[in-house]
C-alpha positions as CSV (number, residue, x, y, z in Angstrom):
1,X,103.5,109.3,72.6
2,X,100.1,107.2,71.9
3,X,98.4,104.8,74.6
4,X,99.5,101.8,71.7
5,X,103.2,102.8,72.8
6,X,102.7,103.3,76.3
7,X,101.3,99.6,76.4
8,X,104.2,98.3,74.5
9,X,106.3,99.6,76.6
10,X,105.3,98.5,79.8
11,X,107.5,96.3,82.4
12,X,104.7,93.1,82.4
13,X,104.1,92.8,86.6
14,X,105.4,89.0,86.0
15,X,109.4,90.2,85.0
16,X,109.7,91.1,88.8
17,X,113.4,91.7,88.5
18,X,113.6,94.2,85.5
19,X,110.6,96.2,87.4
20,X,112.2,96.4,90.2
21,X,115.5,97.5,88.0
22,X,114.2,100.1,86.7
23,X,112.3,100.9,89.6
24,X,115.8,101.6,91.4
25,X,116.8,103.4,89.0
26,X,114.4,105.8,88.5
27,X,114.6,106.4,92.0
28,X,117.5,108.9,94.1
29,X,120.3,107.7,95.6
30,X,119.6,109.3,99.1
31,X,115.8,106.5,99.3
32,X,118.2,103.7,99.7
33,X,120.4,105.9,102.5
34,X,119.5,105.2,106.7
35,X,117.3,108.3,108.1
36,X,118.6,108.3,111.6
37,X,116.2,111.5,112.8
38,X,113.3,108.5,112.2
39,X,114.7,106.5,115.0
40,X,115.7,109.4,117.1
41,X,112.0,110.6,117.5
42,X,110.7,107.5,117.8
43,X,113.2,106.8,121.0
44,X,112.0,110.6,122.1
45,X,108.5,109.3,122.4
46,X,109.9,106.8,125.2
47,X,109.3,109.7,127.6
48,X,106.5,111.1,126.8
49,X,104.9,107.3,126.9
50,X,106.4,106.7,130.2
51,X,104.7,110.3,131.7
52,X,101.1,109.5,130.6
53,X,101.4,106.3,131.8
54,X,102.5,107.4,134.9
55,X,99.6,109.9,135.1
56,X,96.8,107.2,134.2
57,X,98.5,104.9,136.5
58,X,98.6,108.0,139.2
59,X,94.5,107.3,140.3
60,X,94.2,111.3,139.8
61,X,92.7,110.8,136.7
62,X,89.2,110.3,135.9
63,X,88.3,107.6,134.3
64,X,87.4,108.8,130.9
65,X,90.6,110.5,130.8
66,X,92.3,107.6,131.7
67,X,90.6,105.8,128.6
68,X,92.3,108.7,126.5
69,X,95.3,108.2,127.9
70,X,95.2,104.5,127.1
71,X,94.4,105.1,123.3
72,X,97.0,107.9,122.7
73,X,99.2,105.2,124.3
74,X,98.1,102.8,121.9
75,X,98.9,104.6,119.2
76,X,102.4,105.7,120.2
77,X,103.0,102.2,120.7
78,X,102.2,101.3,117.2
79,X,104.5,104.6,115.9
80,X,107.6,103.1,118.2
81,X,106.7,99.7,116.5
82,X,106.6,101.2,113.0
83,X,110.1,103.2,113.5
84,X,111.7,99.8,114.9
85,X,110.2,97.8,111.8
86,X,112.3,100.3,109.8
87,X,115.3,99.9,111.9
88,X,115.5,96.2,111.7
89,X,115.1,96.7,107.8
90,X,118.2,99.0,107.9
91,X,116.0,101.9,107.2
92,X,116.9,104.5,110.0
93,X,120.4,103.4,111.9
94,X,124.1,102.4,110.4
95,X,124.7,100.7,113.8
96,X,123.5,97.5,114.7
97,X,123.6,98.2,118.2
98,X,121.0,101.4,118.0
99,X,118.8,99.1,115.2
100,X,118.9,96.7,118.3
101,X,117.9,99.6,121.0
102,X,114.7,100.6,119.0
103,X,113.5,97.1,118.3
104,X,113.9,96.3,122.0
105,X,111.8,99.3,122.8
106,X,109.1,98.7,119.7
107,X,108.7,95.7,119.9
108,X,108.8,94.4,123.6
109,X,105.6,95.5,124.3
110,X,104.2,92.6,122.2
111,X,106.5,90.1,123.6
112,X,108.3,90.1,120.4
113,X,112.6,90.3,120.0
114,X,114.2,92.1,117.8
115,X,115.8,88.5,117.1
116,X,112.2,87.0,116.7
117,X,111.1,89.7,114.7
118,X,114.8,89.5,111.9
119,X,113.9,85.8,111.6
120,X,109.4,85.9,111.7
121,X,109.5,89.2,109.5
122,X,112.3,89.9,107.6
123,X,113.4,86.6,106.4
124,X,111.0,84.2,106.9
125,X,107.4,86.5,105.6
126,X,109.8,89.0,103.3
127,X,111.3,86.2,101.8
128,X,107.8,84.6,100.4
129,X,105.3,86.7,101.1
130,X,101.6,84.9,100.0
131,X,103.2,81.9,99.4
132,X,102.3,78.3,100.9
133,X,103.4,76.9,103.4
134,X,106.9,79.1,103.5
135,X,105.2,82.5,104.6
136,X,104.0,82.1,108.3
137,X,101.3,84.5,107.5
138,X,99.4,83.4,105.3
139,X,95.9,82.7,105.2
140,X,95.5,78.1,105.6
141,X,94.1,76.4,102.1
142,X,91.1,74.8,102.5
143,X,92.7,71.0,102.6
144,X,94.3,72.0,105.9
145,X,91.4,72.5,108.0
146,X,91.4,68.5,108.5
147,X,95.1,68.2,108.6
148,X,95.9,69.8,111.8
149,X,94.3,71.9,114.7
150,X,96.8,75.0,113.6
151,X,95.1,76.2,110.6
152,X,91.6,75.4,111.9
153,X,92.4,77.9,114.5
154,X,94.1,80.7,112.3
155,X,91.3,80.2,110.3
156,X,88.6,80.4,113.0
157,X,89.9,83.5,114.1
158,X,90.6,85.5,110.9
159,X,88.5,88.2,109.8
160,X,85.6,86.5,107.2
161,X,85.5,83.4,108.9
162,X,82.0,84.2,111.0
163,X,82.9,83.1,113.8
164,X,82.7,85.2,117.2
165,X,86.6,85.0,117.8
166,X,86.9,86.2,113.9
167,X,85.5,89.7,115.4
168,X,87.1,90.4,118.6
169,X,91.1,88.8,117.4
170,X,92.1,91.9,116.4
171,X,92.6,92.9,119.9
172,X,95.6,90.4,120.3
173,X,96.5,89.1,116.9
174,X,99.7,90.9,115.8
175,X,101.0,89.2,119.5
176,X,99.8,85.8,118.4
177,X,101.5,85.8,115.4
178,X,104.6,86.7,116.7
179,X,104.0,84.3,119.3
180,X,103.0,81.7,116.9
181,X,106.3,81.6,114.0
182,X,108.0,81.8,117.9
183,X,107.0,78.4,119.3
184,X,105.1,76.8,116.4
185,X,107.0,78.0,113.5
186,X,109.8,78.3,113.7
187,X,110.5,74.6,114.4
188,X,109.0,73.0,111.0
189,X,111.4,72.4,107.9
190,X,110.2,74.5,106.0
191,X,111.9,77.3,108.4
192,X,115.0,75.3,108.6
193,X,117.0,78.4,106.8
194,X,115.8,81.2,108.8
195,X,118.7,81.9,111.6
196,X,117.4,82.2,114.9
197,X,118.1,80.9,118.4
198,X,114.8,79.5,119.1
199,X,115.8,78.7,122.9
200,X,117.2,82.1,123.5
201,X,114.2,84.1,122.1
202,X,111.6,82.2,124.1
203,X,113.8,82.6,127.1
204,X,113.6,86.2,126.1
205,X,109.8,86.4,125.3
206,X,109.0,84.7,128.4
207,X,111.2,87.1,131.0
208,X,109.0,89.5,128.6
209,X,105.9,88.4,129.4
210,X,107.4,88.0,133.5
211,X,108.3,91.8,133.2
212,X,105.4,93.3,132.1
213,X,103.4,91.2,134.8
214,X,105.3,92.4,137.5
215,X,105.2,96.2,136.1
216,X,100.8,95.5,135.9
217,X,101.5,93.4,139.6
218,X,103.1,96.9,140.6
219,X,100.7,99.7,138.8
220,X,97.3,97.9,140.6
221,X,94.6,95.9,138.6
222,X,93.2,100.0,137.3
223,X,97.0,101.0,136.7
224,X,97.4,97.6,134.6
225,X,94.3,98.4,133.0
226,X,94.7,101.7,131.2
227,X,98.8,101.3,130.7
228,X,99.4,97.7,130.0
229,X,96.0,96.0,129.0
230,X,94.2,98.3,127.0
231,X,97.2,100.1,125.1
232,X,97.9,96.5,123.9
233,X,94.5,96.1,122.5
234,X,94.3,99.6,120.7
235,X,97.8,98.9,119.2
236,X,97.0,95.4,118.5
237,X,93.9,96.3,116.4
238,X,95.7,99.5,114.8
239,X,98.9,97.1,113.4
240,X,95.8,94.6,112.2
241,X,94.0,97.2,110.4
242,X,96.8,97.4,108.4
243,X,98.3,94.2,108.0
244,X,95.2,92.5,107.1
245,X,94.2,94.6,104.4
246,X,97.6,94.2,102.7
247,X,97.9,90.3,102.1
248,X,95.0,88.9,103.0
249,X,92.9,90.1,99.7
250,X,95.4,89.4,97.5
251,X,96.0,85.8,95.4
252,X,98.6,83.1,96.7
253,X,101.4,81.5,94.9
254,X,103.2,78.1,95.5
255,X,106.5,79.8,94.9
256,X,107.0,82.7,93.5
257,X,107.2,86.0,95.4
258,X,105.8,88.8,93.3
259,X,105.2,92.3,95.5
260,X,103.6,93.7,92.5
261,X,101.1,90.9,92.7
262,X,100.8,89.6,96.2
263,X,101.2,92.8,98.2
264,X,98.7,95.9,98.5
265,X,98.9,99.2,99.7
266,X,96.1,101.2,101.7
267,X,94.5,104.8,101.1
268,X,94.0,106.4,104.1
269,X,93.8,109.9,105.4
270,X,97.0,111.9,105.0
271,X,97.4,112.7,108.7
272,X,97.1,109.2,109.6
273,X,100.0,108.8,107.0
274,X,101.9,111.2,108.4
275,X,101.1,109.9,112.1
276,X,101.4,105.7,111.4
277,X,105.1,107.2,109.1
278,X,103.5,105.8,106.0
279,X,103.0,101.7,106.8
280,X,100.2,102.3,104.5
281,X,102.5,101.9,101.7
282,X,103.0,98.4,102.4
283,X,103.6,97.3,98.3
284,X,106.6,99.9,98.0
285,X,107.8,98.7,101.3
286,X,108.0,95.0,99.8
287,X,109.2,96.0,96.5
288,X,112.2,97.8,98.6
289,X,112.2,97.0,101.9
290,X,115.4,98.3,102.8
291,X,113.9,101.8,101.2
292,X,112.9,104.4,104.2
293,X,109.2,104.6,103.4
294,X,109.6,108.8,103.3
295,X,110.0,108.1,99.9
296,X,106.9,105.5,99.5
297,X,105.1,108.1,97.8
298,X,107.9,108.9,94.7
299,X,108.1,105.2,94.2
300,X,104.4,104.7,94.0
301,X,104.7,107.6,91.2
302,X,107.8,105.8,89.6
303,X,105.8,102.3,89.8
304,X,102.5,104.0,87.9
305,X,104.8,105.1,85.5
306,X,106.4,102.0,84.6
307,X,103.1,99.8,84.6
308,X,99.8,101.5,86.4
309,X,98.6,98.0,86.8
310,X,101.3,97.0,88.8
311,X,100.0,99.5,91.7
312,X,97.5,97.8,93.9
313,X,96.3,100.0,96.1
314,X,93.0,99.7,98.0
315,X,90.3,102.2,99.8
316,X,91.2,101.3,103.6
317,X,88.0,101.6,104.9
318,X,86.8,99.6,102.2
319,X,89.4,97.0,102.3
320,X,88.4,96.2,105.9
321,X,84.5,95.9,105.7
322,X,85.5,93.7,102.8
323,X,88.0,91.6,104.7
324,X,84.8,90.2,106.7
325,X,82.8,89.7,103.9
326,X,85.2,87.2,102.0
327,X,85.8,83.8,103.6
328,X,89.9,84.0,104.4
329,X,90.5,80.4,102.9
330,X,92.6,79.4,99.7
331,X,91.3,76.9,97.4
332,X,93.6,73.6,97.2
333,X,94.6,74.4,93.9
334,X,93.8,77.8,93.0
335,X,95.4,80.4,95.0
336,X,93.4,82.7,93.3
337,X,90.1,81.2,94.4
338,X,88.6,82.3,98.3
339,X,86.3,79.4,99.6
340,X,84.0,78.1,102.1
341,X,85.3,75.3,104.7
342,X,83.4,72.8,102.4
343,X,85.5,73.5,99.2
344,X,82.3,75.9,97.4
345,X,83.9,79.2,95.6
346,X,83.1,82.1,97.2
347,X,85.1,85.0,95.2
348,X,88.2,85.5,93.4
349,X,91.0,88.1,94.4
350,X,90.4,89.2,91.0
351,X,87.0,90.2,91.6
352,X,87.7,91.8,95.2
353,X,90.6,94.2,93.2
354,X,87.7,94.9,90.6
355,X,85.2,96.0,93.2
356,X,87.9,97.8,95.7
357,X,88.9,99.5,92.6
358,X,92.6,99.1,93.2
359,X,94.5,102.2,92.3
């Protein structure tokens, strides 16, 4: 077969549905089946978390090792997380009530629900992903600066923006945003359809926030420290690492959601794939989201097959350093167009997928 018939044959990254038709179908039955032994080593980690914070909360521990402990706790925390973001994406359990366990235990430690995080994640940001106004996560446009204080701040804080905050967010920004779509949100129109009992989930979030205090209040300002404080941080910037890199580079739409043109993926090192249970594979997790992401890799083969240029998939390292070097603000009518607070064009996502050499 000649290159001419390859490129005649191609699914065009626009005809989302026949893609992702053929997509399934290429694909075997058992990627679309629940992978219970995901969630069942994720809840084994409970205990092994619990024991090193126990020793770094024991004051037998020097200090460096309790800085150790604190990371390695970080990133367990961010593992759980990953295996109950699977879970509430039908991914691991049949039964509700274990999907429910796991996303308790993942997710608590950012104050966030397993009912918050069905109605923020899975139906509100899955639902529209890049597109005003109807995905909570999106970057603001640069008309709503002066509109209201909410985007001034997301802005201010987002990585590209200059500012001081725009450095050190990271620490605590995957618990914003949850808090955010939580109280903010989640009350607007536009977030009318998403089911969610707003008064029970801030109940929730808030004996959350209570319990944690009370287990710091308990451990000792040093205990708090290395379990509670700093865990949060390391996980906090791990999850950001990731999430940033995967929208935030990528062009805007007013209401189409197109994973093959709004979503990227990340290459990073294969033991940190193995370790974070492939979240770098965030594209194939949004062009199948119910798919276990064991088999993100085999998709990603299947996708280059159909259309190579339907793969976006960016240098992590690179992605990041580049994420601070483009200002993280839509043009009013271009959501192709990345500009200063003043309106001036800065770069196109375009040009960032031409220099990050996507794929």
């Amino acid at each position: 077969m000649d290159s001419s018939t390859v490129v005649t044959t191609r699914i065009p990254v626009d005809d989302v549905k026949r893609l992702r038709s053929a997509l399934r179908h290429a694909m075997p039955p058992e990627a679309f089946k629940p992978q219970p032994w995901r969630g069942v080593i994720a809840l084994a980690l409970v205990p092994v978390m619990i024991a090193l914070g126990g020793a770094a909360a024991s004051g037998r521990l020097p200090w460096w090792a309790c800085l150790l402990v604190s990371f390695v706790l970080g990133q367990l925390l961010v593992v759980v997380g990953f295996a109950a973001h699977e879970a509430l994406h039908h991914s691991v359990f049949r039964s509700r009530v274990l999907e429910d366990v796991l996303g308790w235990v993942g997710f608590s430690p950012w104050l966030v629900t397993p009912g918050l995080w069905r109605a923020w994640h899975v139906q509100a940001h899955h639902s529209a992903a890049n597109i005003h106004v109807r995905d909570p996560d999106i970057l603001p446009r640069q008309d709503e600066l002066g509109a209201h204080w909410f985007p001034r701040l997301f802005h201010a804080i987002s990585p590209g923006s200059g500012t001081w905050l725009s450095y050190i967010s990271f620490g605590l920004f995957f618990t914003a945003q949850g808090q955010a779509f939580l109280w903010h949100y989640s009350g607007r129109p536009e977030f009318q359809h998403v089911r969610m009992n707003r008064t029970r989930e801030r109940l929730f979030s808030v004996l959350l926030l209570l319990g944690w205090g009370a287990l710091g209040w308990a451990m000792g300002p040093w205990g708090a420290l290395y379990v509670l404080v700093l865990p949060q941080l390391f996980s906090n910037i791990t999850l950001m690492v990731y999430i940033a890199t995967n929208h935030w580079l990528l062009p805007a739409s007013e209401d189409t959601d197109n994973p093959f043109v709004n979503t990227a993926s990340v290459a990073t090192h294969p033991v940190v794939d193995w370790f974070h249970l492939n979240f770098s594979y965030h594209q194939e997790h949004h062009i199948f989201p119910a798919m276990s992401p064991r088999f993100a890799p085999l998709l990603r083969e299947k996708l280059r097959e159909l259309n190579p240029e339907a793969s976006i998939v960016y240098p992590h390292l690179r992605a990041l350093v580049t994420l601070f070097r483009r200002p993280p603000l839509y043009a009013v009518d271009d959501g192709h167009t990345l500009v200063l607070p003043d309106g001036t064009p800065r770069v196109t996502t375009g040009e960032l997928r031409r220099s990050l050499g996507a794929g």
